[in-house]
C-alpha positions in Angstrom: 8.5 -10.2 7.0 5.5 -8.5 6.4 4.6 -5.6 8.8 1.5 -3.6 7.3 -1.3 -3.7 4.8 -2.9 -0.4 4.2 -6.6 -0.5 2.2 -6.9 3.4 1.2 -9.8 5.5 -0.7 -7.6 6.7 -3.7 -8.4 10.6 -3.9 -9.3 10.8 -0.2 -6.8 8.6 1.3 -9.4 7.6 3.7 -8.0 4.3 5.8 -10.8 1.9 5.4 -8.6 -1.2 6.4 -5.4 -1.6 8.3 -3.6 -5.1 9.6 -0.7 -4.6 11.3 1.5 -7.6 11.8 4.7 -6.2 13.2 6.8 -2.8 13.4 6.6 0.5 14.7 3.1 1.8 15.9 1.7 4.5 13.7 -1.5 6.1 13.0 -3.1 4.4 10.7 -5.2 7.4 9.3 -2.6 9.9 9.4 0.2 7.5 7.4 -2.7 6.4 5.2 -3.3 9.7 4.3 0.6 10.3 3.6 0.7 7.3 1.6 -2.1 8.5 -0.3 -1.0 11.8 -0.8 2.4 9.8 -2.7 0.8 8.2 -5.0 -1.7 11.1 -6.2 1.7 13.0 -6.4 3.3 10.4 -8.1 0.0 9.9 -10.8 1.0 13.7 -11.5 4.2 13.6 -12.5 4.5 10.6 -13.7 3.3 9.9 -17.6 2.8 6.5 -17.2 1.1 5.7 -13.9 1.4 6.3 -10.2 4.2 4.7 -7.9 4.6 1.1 -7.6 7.7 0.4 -4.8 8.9 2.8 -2.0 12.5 1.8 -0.4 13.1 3.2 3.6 16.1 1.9 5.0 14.6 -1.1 6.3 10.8 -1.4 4.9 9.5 -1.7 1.2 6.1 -0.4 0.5 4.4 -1.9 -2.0 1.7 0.0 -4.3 -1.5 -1.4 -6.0 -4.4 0.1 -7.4 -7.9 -1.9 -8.4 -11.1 0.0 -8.6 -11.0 3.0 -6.5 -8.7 1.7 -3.9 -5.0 1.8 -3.2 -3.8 -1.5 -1.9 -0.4 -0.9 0.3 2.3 -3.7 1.8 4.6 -2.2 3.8 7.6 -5.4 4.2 11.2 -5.7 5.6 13.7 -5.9 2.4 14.5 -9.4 2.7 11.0 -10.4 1.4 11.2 -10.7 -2.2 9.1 -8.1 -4.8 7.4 -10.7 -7.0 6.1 -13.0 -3.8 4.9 -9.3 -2.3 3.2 -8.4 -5.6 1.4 -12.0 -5.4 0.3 -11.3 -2.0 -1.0 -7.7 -2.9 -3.0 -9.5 -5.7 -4.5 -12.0 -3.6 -5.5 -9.2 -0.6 -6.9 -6.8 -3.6 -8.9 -10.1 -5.2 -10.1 -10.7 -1.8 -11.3 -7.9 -0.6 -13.4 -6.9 -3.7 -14.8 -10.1 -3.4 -16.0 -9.9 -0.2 -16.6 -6.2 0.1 
């Protein structure tokens, strides 16, 4: 099930969209910012990009970058990765489209 999409301002991690379907309620701009914060980290250390998947006990967060944004799912673990990578595709197409 999916619970959250986070649109966030890569270098910034300013929130500029958030849907939340389901879950716990959280500050948008303050998690956004965490999120963020993760993948900048991860873009450090890492040689060959920034982080694609985050496991919790129950969620998945799902990464994508296109342009300047960072596109994040967060979904319970029975939804499967390549049908939450389609979706993140679809929002990321989207919203460059319209915005």
């Amino acid at each position: 099930m999916l619970n959250d999409i986070w649109i966030v301002k890569k270098g910034v991690g300013l929130c500029i969209f958030h849907q939340k379907y389901s879950g716990k309620e959280i500050d948008s701009d303050l998690f956004s910012g965490f999120l963020s914060g993760i993948y900048s980290f991860s873009e450090e250390i890492s040689e060959t990009g920034g982080i694609e998947t985050m496991e919790l006990r129950d969620i998945r967060l799902l990464y994508g970058v296109a342009s300047d944004l960072i596109y994040i799912i967060a979904a319970t673990k029975d939804e499967e990765i390549d049908g939450l990578r389609k979706k993140l595709s679809e929002i990321s197409k989207t919203f460059l489209e319209k915005y």
